[in-house]
Structure formats: structure tokens, C-alpha cells
C-alpha positions as CSV (number, residue, x, y, z in Angstrom):
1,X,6.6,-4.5,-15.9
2,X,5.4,-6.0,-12.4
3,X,1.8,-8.1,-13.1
4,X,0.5,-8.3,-9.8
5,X,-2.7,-10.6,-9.8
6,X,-5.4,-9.5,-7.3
7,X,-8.4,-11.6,-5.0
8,X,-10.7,-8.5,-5.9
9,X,-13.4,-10.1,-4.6
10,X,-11.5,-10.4,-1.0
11,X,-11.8,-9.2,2.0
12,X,-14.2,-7.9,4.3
13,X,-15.5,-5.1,1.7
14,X,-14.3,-6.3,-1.5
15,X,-14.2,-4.5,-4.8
16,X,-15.7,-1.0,-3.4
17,X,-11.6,-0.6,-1.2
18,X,-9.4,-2.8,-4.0
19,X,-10.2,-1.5,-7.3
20,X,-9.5,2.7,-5.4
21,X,-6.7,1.4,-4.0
22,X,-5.1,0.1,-7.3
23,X,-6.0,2.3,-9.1
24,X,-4.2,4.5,-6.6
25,X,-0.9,2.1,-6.9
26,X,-1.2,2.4,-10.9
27,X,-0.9,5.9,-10.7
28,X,1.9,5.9,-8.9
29,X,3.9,2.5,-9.8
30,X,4.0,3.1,-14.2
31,X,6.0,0.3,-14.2
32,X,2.9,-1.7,-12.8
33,X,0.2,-4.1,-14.3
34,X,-2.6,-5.4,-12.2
35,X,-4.9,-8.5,-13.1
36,X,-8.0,-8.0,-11.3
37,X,-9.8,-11.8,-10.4
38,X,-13.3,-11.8,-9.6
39,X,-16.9,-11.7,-11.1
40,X,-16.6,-9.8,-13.8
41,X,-20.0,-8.0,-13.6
42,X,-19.6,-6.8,-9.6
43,X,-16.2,-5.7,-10.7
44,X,-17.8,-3.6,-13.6
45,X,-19.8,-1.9,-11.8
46,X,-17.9,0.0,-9.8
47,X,-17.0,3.6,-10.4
48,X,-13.4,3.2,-11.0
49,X,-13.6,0.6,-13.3
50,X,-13.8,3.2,-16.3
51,X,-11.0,5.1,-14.8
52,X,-8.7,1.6,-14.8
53,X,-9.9,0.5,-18.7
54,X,-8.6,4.2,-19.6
55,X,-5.2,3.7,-17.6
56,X,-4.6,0.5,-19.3
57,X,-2.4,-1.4,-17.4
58,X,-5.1,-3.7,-15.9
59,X,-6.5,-6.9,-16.8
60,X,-10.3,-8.5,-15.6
61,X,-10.0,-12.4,-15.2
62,X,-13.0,-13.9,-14.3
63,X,-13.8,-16.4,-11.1
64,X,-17.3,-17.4,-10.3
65,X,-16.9,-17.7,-7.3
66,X,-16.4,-16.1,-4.1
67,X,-14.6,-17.6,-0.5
68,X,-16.5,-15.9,2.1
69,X,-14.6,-15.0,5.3
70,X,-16.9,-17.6,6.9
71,X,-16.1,-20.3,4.6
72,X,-13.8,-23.9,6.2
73,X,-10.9,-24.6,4.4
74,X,-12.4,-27.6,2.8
75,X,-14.8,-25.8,1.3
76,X,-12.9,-23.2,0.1
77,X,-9.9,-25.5,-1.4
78,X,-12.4,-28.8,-2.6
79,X,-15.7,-27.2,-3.4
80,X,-14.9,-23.3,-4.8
81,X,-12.4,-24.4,-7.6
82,X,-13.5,-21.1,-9.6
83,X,-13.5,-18.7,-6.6
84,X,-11.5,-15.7,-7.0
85,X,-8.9,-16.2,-4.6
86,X,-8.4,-19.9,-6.1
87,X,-8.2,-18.2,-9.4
88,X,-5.6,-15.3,-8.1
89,X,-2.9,-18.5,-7.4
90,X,-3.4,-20.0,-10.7
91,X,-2.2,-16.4,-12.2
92,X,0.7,-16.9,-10.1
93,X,1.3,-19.9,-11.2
94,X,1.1,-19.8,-14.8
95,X,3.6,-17.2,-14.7
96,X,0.6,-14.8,-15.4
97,X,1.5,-13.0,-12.3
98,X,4.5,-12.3,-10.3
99,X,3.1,-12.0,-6.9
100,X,-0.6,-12.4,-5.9
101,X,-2.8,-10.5,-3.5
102,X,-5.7,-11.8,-1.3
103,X,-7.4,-10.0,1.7
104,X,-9.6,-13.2,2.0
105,X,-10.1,-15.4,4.8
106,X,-6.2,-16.5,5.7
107,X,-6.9,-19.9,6.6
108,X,-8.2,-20.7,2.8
109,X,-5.7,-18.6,1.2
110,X,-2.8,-20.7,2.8
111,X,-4.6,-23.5,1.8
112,X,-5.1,-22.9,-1.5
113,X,-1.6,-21.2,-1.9
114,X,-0.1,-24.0,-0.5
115,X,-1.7,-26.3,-2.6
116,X,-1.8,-24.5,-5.9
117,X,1.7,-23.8,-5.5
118,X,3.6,-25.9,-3.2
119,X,6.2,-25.7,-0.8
120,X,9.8,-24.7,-1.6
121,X,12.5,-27.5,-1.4
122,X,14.0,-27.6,2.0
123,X,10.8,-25.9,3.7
124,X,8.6,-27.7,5.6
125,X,5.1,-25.6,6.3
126,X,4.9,-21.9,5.3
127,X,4.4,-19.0,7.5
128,X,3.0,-15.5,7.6
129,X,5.9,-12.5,8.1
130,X,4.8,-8.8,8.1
131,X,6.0,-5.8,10.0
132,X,4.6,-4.4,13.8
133,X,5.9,-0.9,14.2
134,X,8.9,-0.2,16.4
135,X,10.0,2.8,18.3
136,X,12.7,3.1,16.7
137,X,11.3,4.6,13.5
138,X,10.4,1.6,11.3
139,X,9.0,-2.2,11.3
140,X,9.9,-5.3,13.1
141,X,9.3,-8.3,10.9
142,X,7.6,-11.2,12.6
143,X,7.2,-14.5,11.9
144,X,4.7,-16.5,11.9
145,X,1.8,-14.6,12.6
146,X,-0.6,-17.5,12.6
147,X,-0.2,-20.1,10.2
148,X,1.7,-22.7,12.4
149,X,0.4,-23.2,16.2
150,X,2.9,-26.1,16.9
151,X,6.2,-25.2,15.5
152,X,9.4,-27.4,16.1
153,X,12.8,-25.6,16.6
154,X,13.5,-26.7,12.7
155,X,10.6,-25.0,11.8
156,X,11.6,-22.0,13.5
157,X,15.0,-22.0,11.9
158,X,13.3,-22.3,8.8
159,X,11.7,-18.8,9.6
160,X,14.9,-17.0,10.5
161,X,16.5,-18.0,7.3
162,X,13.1,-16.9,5.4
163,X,12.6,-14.1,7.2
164,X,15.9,-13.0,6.5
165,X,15.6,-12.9,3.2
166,X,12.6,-11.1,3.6
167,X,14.0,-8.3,5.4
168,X,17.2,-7.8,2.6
169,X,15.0,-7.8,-0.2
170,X,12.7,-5.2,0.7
171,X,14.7,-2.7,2.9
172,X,18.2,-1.6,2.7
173,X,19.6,-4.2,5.4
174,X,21.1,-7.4,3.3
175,X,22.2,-9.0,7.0
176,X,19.1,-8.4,9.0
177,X,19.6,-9.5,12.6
178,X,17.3,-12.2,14.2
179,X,15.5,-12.7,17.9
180,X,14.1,-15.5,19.0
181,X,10.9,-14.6,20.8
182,X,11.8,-16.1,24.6
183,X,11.0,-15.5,28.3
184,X,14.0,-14.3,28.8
185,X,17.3,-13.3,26.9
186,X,19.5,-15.8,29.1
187,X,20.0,-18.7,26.7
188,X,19.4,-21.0,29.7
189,X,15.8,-19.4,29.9
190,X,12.4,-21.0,28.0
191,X,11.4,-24.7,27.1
192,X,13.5,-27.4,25.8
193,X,12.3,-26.5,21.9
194,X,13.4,-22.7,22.3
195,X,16.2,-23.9,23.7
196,X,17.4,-26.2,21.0
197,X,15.8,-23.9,18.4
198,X,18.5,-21.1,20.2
199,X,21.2,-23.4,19.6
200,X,20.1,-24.1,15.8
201,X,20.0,-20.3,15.4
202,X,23.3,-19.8,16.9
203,X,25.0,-22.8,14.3
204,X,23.4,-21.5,10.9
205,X,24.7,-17.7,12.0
206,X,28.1,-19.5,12.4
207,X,28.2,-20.7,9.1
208,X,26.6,-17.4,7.6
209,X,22.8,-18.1,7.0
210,X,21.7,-15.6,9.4
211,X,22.9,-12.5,11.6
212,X,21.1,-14.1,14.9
213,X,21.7,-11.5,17.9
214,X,20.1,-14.0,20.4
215,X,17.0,-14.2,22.4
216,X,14.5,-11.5,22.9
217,X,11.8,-10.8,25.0
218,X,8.4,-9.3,24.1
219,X,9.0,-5.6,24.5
220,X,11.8,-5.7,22.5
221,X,9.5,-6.2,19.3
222,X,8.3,-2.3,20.1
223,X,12.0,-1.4,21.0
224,X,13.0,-2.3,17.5
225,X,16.1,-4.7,19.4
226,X,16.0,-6.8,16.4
227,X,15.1,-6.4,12.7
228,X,13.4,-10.1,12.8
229,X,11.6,-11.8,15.5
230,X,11.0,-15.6,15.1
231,X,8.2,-17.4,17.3
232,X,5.0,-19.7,16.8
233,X,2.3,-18.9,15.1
234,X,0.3,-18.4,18.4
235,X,2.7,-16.1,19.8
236,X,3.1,-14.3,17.1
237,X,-0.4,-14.0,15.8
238,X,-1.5,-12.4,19.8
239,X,1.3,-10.2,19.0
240,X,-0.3,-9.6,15.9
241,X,-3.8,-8.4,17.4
242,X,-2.5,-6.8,20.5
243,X,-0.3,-4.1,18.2
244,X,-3.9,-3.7,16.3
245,X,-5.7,-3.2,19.4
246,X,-3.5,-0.5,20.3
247,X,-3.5,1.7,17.5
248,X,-7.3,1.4,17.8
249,X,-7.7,2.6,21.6
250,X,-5.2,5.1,21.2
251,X,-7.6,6.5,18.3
252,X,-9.9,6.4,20.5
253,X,-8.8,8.3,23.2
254,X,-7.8,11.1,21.0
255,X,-11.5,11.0,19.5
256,X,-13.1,10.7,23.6
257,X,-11.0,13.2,25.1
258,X,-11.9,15.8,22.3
259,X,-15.6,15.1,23.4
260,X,-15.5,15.9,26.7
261,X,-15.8,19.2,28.4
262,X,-13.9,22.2,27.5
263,X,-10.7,21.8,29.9
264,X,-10.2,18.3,28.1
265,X,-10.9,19.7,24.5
266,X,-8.1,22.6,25.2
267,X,-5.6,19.8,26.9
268,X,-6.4,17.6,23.6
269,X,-5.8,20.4,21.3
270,X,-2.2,20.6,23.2
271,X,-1.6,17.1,23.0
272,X,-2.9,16.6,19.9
273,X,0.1,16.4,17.8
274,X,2.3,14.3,20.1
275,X,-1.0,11.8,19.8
276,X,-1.7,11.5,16.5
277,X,2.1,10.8,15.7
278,X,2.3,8.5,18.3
279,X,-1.2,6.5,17.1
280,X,0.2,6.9,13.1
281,X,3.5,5.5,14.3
282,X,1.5,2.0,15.7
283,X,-1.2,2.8,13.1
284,X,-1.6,-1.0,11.7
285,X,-2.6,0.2,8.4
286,X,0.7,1.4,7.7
287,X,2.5,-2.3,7.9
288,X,-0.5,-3.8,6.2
289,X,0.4,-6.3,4.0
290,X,2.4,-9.8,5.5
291,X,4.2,-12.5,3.3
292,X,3.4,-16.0,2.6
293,X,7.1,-17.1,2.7
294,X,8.1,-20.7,1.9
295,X,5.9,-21.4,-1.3
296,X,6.8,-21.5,-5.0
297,X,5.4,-18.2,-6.0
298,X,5.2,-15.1,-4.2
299,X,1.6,-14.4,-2.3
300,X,0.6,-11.1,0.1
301,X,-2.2,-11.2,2.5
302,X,-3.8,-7.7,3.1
303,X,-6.3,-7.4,6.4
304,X,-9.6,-8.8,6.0
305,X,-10.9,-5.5,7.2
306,X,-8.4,-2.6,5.4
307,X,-9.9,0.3,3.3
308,X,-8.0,1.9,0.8
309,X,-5.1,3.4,2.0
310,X,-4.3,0.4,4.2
311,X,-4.9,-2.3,0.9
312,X,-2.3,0.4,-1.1
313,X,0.1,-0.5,1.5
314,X,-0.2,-4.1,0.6
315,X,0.3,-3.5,-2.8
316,X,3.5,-1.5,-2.4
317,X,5.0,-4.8,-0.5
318,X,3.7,-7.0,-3.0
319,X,5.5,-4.8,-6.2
320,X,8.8,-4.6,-3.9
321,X,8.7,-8.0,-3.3
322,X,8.9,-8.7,-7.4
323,X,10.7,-5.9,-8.4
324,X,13.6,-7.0,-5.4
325,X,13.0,-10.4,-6.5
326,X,12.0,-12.3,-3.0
327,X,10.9,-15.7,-4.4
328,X,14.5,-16.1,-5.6
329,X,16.3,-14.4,-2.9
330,X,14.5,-17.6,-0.3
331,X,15.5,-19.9,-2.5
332,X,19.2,-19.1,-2.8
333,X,19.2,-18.3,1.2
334,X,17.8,-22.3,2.0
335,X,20.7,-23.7,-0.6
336,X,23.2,-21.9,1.4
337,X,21.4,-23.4,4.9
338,X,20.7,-26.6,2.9
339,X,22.9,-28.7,5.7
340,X,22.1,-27.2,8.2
341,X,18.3,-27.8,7.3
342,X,19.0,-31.1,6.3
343,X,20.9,-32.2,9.8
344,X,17.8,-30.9,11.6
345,X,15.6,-32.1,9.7
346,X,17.2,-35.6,10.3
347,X,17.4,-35.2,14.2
348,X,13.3,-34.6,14.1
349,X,11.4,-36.4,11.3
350,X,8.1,-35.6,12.4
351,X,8.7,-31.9,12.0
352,X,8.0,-32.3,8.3
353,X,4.6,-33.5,8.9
């Protein structure tokens, strides 16, 4: 059985979208438990909760507490030590759980994660990996999406080789290719750290750590070029919202142009079908769910904002992740990069900092 410990309190709407959503998962995932974390009073009292008691493969922890998507890190991490999310990582790690799920505020739940549970051997600074959708059919996994502004080329090494085993664990690819986000595909194009984070990437897929294909440019995240992209968290988190922002306008226009006057209502009813594909294709929903790669225990961040169907999806990533066994599959990929890791590491001390 997969125990999957869940922030029920999280998020944007909170209990009323993660207790229909599991109990959606549980009807469909028999080989899944979930341990729902939160104030056990809110939690009873809504609808489902009878429904999940008669299912039985759920558990109600209680938290006190609550970290609002408004709340600093500080007080999230040093003044709510009974808050649901806090609670969640102490489920993880106590062995309680094997992967935990939070659609709280992101900058507290790495915070917390990272301090309940710690940083893997070899890693300096986690980072957030989840998929944008491509055209050619599935995801491009992308990392980081937001946890590190000021990344060093170690630290984007450190992402391929995480990333990596990301990718293998949960799809059917066990030697993912890698991109490094750059202006260009030349490897004489970008600044001095993609440069020497290129030439990194190009020694660890020489001595088998990763499959890196070389540099890519922006579009090539859509294109599908690449199974990974690596880049900053800045980068990658504009990435990030622009993908969102265009599944939203293109509902949007479907919902406008079937408003208008009757020549555009019989042209929409036309198009209709091409549309909606193409807006369920880059439908963010779908890809909801990223990774906190690089800690001692495995952690999913759903969208502050996702109802149902899109906080299912995050579910399915985190039981994949478990069942596929991700924590360990990291672990074994940064033993096998350990020297290279190391070397860099050694050649720029501060990037552990």
C-alpha cells in the first residue's frame, strides 16, 4: 500500500477540492491509503468525509494550524509548528507517509520541507520539476520552476541529474535527454555560467549520468525537443506562468467567440473541436502536480488555485512517484555523478551556500 500524506487544509480552497479529489484517487488507486492533515472538525464537515470513513483506506491527523497563502516563511516555518502543511512533512518523515502533498503557499512548503527533511547528500538547494505540455503529445519536464533565482552551473547540473531521474521513474524513458535552456543552441552562445554549466552537462553525459542533447532555446520546450529542460528558477518559473496564461486565453476565446453574433457562433461550432483539443492539450491542469527533488523524502506541490480534477492529477504523480520508487532512484543517480558533483563543487564553494 502507497500512504500518501495530504496538506488538506492547502491551497487556495482547501478541504471543499482535496477531500473530492481523493476520494476520487481512492476509488481508482485500491492499492492507496491517504492521511488527511488538517483541523479535524473543518475536515469533518464536509460531505465526503462519510463517504472516505466508509472506503477505509484514509486516516484524519490533526494540525491546528493553518499556513495561509499570505503567510512569510518565517512565520510559517518558526511560529506555525502545528500547521497542517508542517504536520504533512512530519508524516513523511516518520515513515508515516511515503510522499506528501501540499497545495499551500510554495515558499513555506520548501521551507518547511527543506527543513523537516533535509537535503540529500551531494545536493546543494532543492528545486521544483513538473511538466509543461509539448506538441508532440506529452510533457516537458522543467526544472526549477521557482525555488532557486541565482543558480550556479553546479547547481544546474544538479538538476539534470535529478531531473533525470525524475523523468525514468515516472514514464517509460529510463535515459531521458536533457536541454539546457540558452539563447541559442550554439555552445558558444549565453553567459559565462551557461557556458560552463554546458560544459559540465556535456562531462557527466560522458561518463553516463545523463543523456544531455545540448542547448535549447525557448520554443523548443513546446516542440517537445527535449524530455528535460534545465534553467533557473526565474526562467523557468515565467515559463511556468506564461504556459498557464495560455491555456487560460485560449479558453477564453473559445467562450467569447461563442458569444458573439451568429456568423461567429456557426464559425465556433466549426472550430470548436480543433479548439478545445488544442486548449486541453496546454490545459495546465492536466500537468498539475511538480516535484520537490533533492530532499530526503518525497514531497508534490499541487496549484494553489486547482479544483478537483486538477488536485487528482497531483495525486496520480505523487502515487507514481512511490510506487516507481523516485526518492531512491535520485539517490542512486547522485552516487553515480558523485565525482563529477564533487569536482564542481570544489571549483565553486560558494555554490553550496
Amino acid at each position: 500500500m502507497i500512504r500518501i500524506a495530504v496538506d488538506a487544509m492547502g491551497g487556495d480552497i482547501g478541504p471543499s477540492v482535496i477531500l473530492p479529489a481523493s476520494l476520487a484517487f481512492l476509488q481508482a488507486h485500491p492499492e492507496a491509503v491517504i492521511l488527511f492533515v488538517g483541523q479535524l472538525d473543518v475536515l469533518a464537515a464536509q460531505p465526503v468525509h462519510a463517504q472516505l470513513q466508509a472506503l477505509g483506506r484514509c486516516e484524519f491527523v490533526a494540525a491546528s494550524e493553518v499556513v495561509s497563502m499570505d503567510d512569510s516563511i518565517e512565520i510559517a516555518l518558526r511560529r506555525k509548528k502545528d500547521s497542517s502543511m508542517r504536520v504533512t512533512m512530519n508524516q513523511v518523515k516518520s515513515g508515516a507517509a511515503h510522499v506528501g502533498v501540499s497545495g499551500g503557499n510554495t515558499g513555506a512548503l520548501m521551507a518547511i520541507a527543506r527543513y523537516v527533511l533535509k537535503t540529500m547528500d551531494g545536493i546543494d538547494r532543492p528545486a521544483i520539476a513538473s511538466q509543461l505540455p509539448n506538441a508532440a503529445g506529452g510533457g516537458t519536464t522543467m526544472l526549477d520552476l521557482g525555488a532557486n533565482v541565482d543558480c550556479t552551473e553546479e547547481h544546474l547540473l544538479q538538476f539534470a541529474v535529478m531531473g533525470s531521474a525524475l523523468v525514468a521513474a515516472i514514464s517509460d524513458k529510463p535515459n531521458p535527454t536533457v536541454g539546457l535552456l540558452n539563447i541559442g543552441e550554439e555552445a558558444i552562445k549565453g553567459g559565462e555560467m551557461i557556458k560552463k554549466a554546458g560544459q559540465l552537462l556535456r562531462s557527466a553525459s560522458g561518463a553516463g549520468d545523463i543523456n544531455f542533447y545540448g542547448n535549447v532555446e525557448g520554443n523548443d520546450i513546446f516542440k517537445g525537443t527535449t524530455d528535460i529542460v534545465v534553467c533557473d528558477g526565474f526562467v523557468g518559473n515565467v515559463a511556468l506562468k506564461t504556459s498557464e496564461g495560455l491555456a487560460h486565453m485560449i479558453g477564453n476565446f473559445i467562450k467569447a467567440e461563442f458569444s458573439r453574433n451568429l456568423f461567429t457562433k456557426m464559425a465556433a461550432v466549426v472550430a470548436y473541436p480543433v479548439l478545445s483539443a488544442f486548449k486541453n492539450r496546454f490545459d495546465y491542469r492536466q500537468y498539475n502536480g511538480a516535484a520537490l527533488l533533492g530532499l530526503q523524502g518525497l514531497v508534490f506541490k499541487s496549484h494553489g488555485s486547482a479544483d478537483a480534477f486538477a488536485f487528482e492529477k497531483a495525486l496520480n504523480k505523487a502515487y507514481d512517484a512511490a510506487r516507481n520508487q523516485l526518492l531512491e532512484r535520485v539517490q542512486e543517480r547522485i552516487v553515480h555523478a558523485a565525482p563529477l558533483l564533487v569536482a564542481a563543487r570544489a571549483a565553486h564553494p560558494s555554490s553550496s551556500q
